[in-house]
N, C-alpha and C positions, 0 to 999 in steps of 0.2 A: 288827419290832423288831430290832436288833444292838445287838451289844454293842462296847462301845465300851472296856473295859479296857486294851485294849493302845494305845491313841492318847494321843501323845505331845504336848498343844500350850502347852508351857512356853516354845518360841522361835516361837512364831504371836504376827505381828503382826496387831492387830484392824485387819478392813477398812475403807478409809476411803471414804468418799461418794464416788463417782463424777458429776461434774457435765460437762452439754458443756463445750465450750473457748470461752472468749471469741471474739465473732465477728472476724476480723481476716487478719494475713498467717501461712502459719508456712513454716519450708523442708521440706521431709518427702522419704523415699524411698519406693517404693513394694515393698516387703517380701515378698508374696503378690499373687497375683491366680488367680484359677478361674474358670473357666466352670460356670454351675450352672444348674440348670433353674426357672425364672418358677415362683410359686406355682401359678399358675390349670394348671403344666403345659401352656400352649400356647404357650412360647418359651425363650431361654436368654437370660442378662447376665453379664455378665459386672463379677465383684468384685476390686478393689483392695483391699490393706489395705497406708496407709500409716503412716510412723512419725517423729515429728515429731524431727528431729534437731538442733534448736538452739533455744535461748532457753526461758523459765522453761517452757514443755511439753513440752522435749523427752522422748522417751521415750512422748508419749501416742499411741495410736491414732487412727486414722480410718480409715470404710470409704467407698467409691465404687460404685456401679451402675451397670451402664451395658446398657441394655436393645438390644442388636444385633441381637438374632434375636427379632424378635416379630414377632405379626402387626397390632399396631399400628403404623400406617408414620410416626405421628409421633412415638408412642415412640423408634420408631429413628431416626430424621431427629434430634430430641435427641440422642440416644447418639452416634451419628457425630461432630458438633458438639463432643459434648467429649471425646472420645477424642480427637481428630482433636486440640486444644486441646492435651489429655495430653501425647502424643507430640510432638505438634514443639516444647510445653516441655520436653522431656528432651534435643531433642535432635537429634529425628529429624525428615526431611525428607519418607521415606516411608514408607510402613505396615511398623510390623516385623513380621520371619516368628511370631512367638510372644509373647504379652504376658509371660514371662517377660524379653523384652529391654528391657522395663521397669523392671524392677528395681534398685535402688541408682544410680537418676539423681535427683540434686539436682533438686526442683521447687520453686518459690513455690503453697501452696496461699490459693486464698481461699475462708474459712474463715466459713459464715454460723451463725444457729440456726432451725429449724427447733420449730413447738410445735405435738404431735399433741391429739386430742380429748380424753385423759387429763391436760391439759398440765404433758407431760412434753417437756423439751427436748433435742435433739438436733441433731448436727452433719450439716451439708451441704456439700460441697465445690462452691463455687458457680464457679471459675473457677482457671484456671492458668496460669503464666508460671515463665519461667525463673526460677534462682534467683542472686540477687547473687553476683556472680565472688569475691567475697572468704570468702564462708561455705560456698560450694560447693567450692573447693581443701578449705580444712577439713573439710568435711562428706566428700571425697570423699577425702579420709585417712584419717581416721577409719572409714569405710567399709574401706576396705581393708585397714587394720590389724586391725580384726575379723575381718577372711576369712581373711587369712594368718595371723592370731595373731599378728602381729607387737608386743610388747610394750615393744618399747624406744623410752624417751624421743626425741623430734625431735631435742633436741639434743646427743643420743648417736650419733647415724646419720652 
């Protein structure tokens, strides 16, 4: 039991329904990534969390696995495949030192759904590609004006 007296929720907006994302294109950056250890504890994958920065989702999440160190070898033979995918849509020609050098590069994700035994639906990032040159300058302003703080208007600069 707690008490709950002191809890303030007169500006809590109620939460709304969380549904996957329609299956299709989006441009995303990839925000996070960690290395974590496989349930079963006999391997590691490594997770993206990306963040969709343009068009009516921007703002929504997605997360990536990608199973690289296991002792299932076709497990990783996939992982390889779309990491490998990952990166040279961001950009990169060869493997970078750190998958934080992933981060904040415009990608085109493609975006399926997923329906587990509870059927409950869920997103999957089925494939990648670079992102259109014209929403990536954007996106990659945008980007950077978040890092720096930088607040003023484009056509103030």
């Amino acid at each position: 039991m707690g008490n709950l007296t002191d809890l303030d929720m007169n500006d809590v907006a109620e939460q709304r329904e969380f549904r996957a994302l329609p299956a299709g294109s989006y441009v995303a950056i990839a925000t996070e990534s960690e290395k974590k250890v496989t349930k079963a504890g006999t391997g590691h994958y490594l997770q993206f969390t990306f963040e969709i920065i343009d068009g009516a989702q921007k703002g929504r999440k997605l997360w990536s696995r990608m199973n690289l160190w296991n002792p299932n070898q076709t497990a990783v033979s996939i992982a390889k495949r779309e990491f490998k995918a990952f990166y040279g849509a961001a950009g990169f020609t060869d493997l970078p030192t750190d998958s934080s050098d992933l981060h904040n590069k415009p990608v085109t994700l493609e975006v399926g759904i997923e329906i587990d035994d509870r059927k409950r639906e869920s997103n999957v990032v089925k494939g990648y590609s670079a992102a259109n040159s014209g929403i990536v300058s954007k996106a990659v302003n945008a980007v950077k004006d978040a890092v720096t703080g930088n607040s003023t208007p484009p056509w103030m600069r």
